[in-house]
TIKOL-507296 format. One record per residue: residue number from 0; residue in three letters; chain; x negated, y, z of N, C-alpha, C, O in turn. Coordinates in nm, 3 decimals, padded with zeros to 5 digits. Example, Ala and Ser with C-alpha at 12.3 -4.5 7.8 and 13.67 -1.06 7.14 Angstrom:
# TIKOL-507296
+------+------+-------+---------+---------+---------+---------+---------+---------+---------+---------+---------+---------+---------+---------+
| resi | resn | chain |    n_xx |    n_yy |    n_zz |   ca_xx |   ca_yy |   ca_zz |    c_xx |    c_yy |    c_zz |    o_xx |    o_yy |    o_zz |
+------+------+-------+---------+---------+---------+---------+---------+---------+---------+---------+---------+---------+---------+---------+
|    0 |  ALA |     A | -01.319 | -00.569 |  00.780 | -01.230 | -00.450 |  00.780 | -01.320 | -00.330 |  00.780 | -01.424 | -00.332 |  00.846 |
|    1 |  SER |     A | -01.285 | -00.225 |  00.708 | -01.367 | -00.106 |  00.714 | -01.290 |  00.003 |  00.787 | -01.341 |  00.114 |  00.804 |
+------+------+-------+---------+---------+---------+---------+---------+---------+---------+---------+---------+---------+---------+---------+
# end
This chain:
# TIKOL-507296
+------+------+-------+---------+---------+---------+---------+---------+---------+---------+---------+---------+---------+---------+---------+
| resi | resn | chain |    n_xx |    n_yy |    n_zz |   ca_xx |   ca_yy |   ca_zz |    c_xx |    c_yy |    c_zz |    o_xx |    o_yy |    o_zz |
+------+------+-------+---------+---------+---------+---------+---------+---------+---------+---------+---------+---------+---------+---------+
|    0 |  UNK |     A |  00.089 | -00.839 |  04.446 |  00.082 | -00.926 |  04.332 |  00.185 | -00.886 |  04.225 |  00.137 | -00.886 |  04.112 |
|    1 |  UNK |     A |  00.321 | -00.849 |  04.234 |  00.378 | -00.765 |  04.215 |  00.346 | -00.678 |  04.095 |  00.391 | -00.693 |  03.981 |
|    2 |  UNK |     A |  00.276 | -00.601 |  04.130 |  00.246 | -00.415 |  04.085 |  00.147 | -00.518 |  03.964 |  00.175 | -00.499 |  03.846 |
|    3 |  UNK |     A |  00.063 | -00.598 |  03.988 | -00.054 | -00.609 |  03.888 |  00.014 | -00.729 |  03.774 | -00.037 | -00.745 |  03.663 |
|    4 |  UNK |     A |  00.132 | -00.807 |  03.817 |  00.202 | -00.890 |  03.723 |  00.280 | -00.756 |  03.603 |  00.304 | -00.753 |  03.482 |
|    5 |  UNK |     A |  00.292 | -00.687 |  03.685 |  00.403 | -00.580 |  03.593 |  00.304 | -00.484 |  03.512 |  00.331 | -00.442 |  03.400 |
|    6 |  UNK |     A |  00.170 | -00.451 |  03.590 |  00.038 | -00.406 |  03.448 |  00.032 | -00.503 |  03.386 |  00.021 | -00.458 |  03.272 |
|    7 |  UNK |     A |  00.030 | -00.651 |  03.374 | -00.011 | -00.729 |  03.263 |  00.072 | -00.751 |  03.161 |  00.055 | -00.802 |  03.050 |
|    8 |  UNK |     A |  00.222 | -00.678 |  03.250 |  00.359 | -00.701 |  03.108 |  00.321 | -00.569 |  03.015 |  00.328 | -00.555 |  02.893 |
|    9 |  UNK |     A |  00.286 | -00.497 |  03.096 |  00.254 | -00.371 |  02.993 |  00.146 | -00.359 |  02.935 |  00.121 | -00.278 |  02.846 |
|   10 |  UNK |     A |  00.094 | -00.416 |  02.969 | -00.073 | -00.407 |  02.894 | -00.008 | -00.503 |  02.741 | -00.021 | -00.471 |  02.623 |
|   11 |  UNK |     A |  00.050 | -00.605 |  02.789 |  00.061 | -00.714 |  02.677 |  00.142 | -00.633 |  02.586 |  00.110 | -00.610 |  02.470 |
|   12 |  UNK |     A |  00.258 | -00.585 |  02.647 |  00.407 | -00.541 |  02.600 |  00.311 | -00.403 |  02.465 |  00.343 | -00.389 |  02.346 |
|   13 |  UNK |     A |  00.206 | -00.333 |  02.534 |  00.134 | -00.247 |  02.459 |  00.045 | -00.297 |  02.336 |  00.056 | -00.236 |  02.229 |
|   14 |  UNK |     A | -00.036 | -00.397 |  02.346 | -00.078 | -00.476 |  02.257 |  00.008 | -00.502 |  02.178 | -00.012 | -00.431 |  02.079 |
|   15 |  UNK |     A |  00.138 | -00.593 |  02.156 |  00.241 | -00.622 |  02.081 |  00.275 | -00.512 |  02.008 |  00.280 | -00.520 |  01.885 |
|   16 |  UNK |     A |  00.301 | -00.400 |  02.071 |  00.330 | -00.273 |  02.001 |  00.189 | -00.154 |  01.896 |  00.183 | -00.069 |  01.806 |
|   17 |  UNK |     A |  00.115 | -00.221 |  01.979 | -00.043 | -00.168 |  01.842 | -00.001 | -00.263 |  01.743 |  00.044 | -00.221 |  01.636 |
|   18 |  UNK |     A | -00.010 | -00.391 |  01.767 |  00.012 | -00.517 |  01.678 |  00.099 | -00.499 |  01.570 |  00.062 | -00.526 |  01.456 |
|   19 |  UNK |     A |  00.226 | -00.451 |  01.597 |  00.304 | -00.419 |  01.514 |  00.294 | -00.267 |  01.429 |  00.310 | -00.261 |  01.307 |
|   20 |  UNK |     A |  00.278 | -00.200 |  01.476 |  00.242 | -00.084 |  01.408 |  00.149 | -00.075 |  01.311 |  00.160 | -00.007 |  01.209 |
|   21 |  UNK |     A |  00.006 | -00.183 |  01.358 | -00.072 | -00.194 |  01.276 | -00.010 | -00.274 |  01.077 | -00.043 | -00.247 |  00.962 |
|   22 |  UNK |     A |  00.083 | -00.369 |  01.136 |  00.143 | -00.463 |  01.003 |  00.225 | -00.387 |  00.991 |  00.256 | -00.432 |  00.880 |
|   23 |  UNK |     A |  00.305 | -00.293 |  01.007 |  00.380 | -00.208 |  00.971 |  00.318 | -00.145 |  00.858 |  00.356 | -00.176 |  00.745 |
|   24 |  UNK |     A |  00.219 | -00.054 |  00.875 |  00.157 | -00.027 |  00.798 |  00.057 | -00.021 |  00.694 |  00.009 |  00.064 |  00.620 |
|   25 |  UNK |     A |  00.040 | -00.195 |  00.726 | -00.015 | -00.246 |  00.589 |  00.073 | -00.264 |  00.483 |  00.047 | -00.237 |  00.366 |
|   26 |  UNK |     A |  00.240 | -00.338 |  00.552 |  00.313 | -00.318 |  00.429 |  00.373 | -00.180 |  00.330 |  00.401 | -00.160 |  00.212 |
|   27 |  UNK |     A |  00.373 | -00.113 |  00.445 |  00.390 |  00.065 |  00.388 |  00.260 |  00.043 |  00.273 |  00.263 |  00.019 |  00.152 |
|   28 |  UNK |     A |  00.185 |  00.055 |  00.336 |  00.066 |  00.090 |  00.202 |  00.092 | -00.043 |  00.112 |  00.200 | -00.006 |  00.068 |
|   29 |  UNK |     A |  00.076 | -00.149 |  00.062 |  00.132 | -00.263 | -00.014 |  00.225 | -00.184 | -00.117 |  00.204 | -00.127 | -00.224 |
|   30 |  UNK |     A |  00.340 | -00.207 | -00.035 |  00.476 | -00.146 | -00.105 |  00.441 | -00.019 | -00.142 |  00.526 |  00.017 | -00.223 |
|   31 |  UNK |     A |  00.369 |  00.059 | -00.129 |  00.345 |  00.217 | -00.196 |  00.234 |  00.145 | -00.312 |  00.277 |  00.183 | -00.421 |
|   32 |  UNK |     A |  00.139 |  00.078 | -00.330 |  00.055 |  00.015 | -00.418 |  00.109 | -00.040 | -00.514 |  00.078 | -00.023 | -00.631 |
|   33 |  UNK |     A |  00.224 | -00.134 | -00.458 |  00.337 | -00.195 | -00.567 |  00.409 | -00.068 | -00.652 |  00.414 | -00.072 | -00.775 |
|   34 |  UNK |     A |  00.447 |  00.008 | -00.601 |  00.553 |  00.129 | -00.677 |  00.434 |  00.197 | -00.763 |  00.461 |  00.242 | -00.875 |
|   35 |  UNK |     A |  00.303 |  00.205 | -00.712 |  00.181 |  00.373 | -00.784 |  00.187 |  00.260 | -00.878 |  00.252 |  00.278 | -00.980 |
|   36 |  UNK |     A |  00.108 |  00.108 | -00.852 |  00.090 |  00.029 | -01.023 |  00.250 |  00.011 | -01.105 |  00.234 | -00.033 | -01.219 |
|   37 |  UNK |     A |  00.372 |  00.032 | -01.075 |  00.454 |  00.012 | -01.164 |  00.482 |  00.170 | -01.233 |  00.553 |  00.172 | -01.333 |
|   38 |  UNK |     A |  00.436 |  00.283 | -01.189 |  00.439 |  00.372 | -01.201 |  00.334 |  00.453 | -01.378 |  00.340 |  00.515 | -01.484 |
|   39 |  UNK |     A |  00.235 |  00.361 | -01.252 |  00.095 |  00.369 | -01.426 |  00.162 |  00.317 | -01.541 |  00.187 |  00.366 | -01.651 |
|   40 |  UNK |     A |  00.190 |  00.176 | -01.476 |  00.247 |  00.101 | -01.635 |  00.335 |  00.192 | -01.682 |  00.302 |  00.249 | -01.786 |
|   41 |  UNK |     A |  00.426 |  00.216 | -01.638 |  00.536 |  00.305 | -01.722 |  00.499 |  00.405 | -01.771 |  00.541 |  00.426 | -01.885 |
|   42 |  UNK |     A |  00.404 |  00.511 | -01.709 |  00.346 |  00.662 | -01.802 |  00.269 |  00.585 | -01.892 |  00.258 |  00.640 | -02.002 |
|   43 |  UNK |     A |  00.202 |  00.454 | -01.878 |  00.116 |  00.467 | -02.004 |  00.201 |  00.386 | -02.105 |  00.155 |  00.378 | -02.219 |
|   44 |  UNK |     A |  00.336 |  00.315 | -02.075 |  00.440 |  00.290 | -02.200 |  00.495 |  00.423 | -02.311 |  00.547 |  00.401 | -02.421 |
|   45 |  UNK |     A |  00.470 |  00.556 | -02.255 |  00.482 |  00.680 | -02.328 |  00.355 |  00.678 | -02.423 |  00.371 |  00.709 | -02.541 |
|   46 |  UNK |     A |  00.243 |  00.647 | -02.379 |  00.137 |  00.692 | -02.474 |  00.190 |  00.581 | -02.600 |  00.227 |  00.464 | -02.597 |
|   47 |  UNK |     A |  00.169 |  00.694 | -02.722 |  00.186 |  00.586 | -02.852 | -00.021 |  00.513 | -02.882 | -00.134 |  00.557 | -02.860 |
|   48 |  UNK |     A |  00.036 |  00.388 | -02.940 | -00.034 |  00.315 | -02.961 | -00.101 |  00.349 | -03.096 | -00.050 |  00.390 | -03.200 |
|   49 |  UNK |     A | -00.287 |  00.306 | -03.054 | -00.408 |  00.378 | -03.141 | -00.494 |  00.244 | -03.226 | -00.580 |  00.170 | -03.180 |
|   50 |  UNK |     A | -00.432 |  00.247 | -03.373 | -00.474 |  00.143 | -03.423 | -00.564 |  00.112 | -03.453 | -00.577 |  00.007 | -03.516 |
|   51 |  UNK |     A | -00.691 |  00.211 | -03.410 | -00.842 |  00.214 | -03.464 | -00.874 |  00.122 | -03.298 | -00.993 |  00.100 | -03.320 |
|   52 |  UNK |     A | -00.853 |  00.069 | -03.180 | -00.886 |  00.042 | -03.089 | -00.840 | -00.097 | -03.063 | -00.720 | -00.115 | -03.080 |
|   53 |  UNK |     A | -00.925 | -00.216 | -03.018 | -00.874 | -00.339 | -02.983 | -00.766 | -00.337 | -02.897 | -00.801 | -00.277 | -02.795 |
|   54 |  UNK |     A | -00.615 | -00.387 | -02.887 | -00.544 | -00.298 | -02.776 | -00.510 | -00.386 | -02.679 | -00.431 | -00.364 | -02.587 |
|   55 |  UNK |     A | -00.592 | -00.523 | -02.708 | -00.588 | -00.651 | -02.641 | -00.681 | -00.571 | -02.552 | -00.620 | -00.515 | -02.461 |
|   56 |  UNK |     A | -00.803 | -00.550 | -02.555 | -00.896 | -00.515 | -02.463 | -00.827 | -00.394 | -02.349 | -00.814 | -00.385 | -02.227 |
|   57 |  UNK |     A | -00.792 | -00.307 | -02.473 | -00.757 | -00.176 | -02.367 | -00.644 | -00.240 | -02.268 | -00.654 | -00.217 | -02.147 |
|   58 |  UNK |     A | -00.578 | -00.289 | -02.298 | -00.474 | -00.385 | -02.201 | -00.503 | -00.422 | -02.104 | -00.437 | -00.383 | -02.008 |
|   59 |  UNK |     A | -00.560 | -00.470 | -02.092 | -00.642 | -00.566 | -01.981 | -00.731 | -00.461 | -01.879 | -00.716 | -00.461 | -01.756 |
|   60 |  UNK |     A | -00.838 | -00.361 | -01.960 | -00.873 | -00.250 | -01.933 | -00.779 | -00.162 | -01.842 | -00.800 | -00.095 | -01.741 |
|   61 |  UNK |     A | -00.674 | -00.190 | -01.914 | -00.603 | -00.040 | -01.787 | -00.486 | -00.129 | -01.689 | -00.414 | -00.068 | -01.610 |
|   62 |  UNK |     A | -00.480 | -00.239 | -01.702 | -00.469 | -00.309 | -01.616 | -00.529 | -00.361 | -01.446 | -00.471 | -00.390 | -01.342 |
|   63 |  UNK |     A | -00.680 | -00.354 | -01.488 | -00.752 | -00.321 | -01.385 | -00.820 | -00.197 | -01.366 | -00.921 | -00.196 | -01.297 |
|   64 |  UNK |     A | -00.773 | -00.083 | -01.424 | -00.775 |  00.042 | -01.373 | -00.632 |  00.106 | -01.276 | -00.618 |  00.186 | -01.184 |
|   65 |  UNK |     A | -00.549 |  00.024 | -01.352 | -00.434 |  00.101 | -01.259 | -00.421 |  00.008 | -01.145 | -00.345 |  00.051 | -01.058 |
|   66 |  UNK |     A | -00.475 | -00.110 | -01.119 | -00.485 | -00.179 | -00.990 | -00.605 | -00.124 | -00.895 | -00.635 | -00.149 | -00.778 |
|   67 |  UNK |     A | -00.657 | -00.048 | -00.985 | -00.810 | -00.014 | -00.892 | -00.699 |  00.126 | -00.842 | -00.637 |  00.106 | -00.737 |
|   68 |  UNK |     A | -00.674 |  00.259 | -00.913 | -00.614 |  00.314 | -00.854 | -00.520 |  00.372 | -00.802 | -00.501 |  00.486 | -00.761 |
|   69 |  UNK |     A | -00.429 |  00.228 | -00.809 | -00.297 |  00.192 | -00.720 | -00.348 |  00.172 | -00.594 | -00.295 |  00.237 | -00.504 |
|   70 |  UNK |     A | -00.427 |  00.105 | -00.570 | -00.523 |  00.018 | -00.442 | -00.559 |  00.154 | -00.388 | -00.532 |  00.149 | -00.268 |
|   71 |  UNK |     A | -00.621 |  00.302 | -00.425 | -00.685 |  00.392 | -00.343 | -00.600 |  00.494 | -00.316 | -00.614 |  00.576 | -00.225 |
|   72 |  UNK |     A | -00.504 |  00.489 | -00.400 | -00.406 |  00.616 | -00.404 | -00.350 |  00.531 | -00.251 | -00.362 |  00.610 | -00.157 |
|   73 |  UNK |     A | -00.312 |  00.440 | -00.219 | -00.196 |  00.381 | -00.153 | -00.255 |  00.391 | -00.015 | -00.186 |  00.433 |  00.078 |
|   74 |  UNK |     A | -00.418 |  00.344 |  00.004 | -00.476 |  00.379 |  00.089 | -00.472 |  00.509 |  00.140 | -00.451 |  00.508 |  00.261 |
|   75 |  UNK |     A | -00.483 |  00.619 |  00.093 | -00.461 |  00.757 |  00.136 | -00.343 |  00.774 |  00.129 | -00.303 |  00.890 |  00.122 |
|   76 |  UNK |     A | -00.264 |  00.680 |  00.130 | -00.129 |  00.742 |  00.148 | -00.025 |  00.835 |  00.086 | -00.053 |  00.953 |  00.067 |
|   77 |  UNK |     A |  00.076 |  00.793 |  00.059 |  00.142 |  00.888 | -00.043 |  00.299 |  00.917 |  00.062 |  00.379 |  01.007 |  00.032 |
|   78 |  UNK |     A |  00.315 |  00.844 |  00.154 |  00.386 |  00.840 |  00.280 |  00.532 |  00.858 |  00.195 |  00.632 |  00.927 |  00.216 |
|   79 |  UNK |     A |  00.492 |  00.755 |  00.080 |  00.650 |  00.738 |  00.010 |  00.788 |  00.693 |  00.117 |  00.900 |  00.746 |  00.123 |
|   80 |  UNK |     A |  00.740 |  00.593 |  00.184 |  00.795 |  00.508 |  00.301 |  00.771 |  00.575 |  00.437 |  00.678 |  00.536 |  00.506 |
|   81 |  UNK |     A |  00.847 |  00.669 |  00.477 |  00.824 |  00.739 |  00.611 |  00.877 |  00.645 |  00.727 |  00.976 |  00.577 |  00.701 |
|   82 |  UNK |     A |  00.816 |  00.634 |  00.861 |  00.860 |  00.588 |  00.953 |  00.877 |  00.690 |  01.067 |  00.788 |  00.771 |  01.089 |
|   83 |  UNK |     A |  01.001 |  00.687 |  01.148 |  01.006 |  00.807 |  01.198 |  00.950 |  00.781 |  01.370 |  00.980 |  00.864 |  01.456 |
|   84 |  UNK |     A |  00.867 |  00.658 |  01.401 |  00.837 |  00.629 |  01.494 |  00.679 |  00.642 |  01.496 |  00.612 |  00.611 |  01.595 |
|   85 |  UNK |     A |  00.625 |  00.690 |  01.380 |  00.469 |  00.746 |  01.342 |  00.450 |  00.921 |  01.422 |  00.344 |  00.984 |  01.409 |
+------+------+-------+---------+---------+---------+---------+---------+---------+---------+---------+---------+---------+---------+---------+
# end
């Protein structure tokens, strides 16, 4: 009884440890999503502003472009945030 109490600590003890690894690395990717969209904003604070264009619209426009690819860049990983237990 023994031997099979001490597989169920490890079976569990192993679960806990997928468990965590898994939220580990949702916040890695998050926090890399947070840095790629503050990143956009700032290269596109260099572009000078085009007075023939609504810039209310384009605003908003590249607002949900740089959330669309903040969101995919972060997914593939940019492994800004290394963990050395990966």
């Amino acid at each position: 009884m023994k031997i099979l109490d001490n597989q169920n600590n490890i079976i569990k003890f192993n679960n806990i440890y997928k468990e965590q690894k898994k939220n580990s690395n949702i916040v890695k990717e998050k926090i890399e999503e947070i840095f790629i969209k503050i990143l956009l904003k700032n290269i596109r604070l260099t572009i000078p502003k085009n007075e023939l264009f609504n810039e209310k619209k384009n605003e908003v426009y590249n607002e949900i472009y740089d959330q669309k690819i903040s969101e995919i860049i972060s997914k593939r990983g940019l492994n800004i945030i290394n963990n050395k237990n990966n």
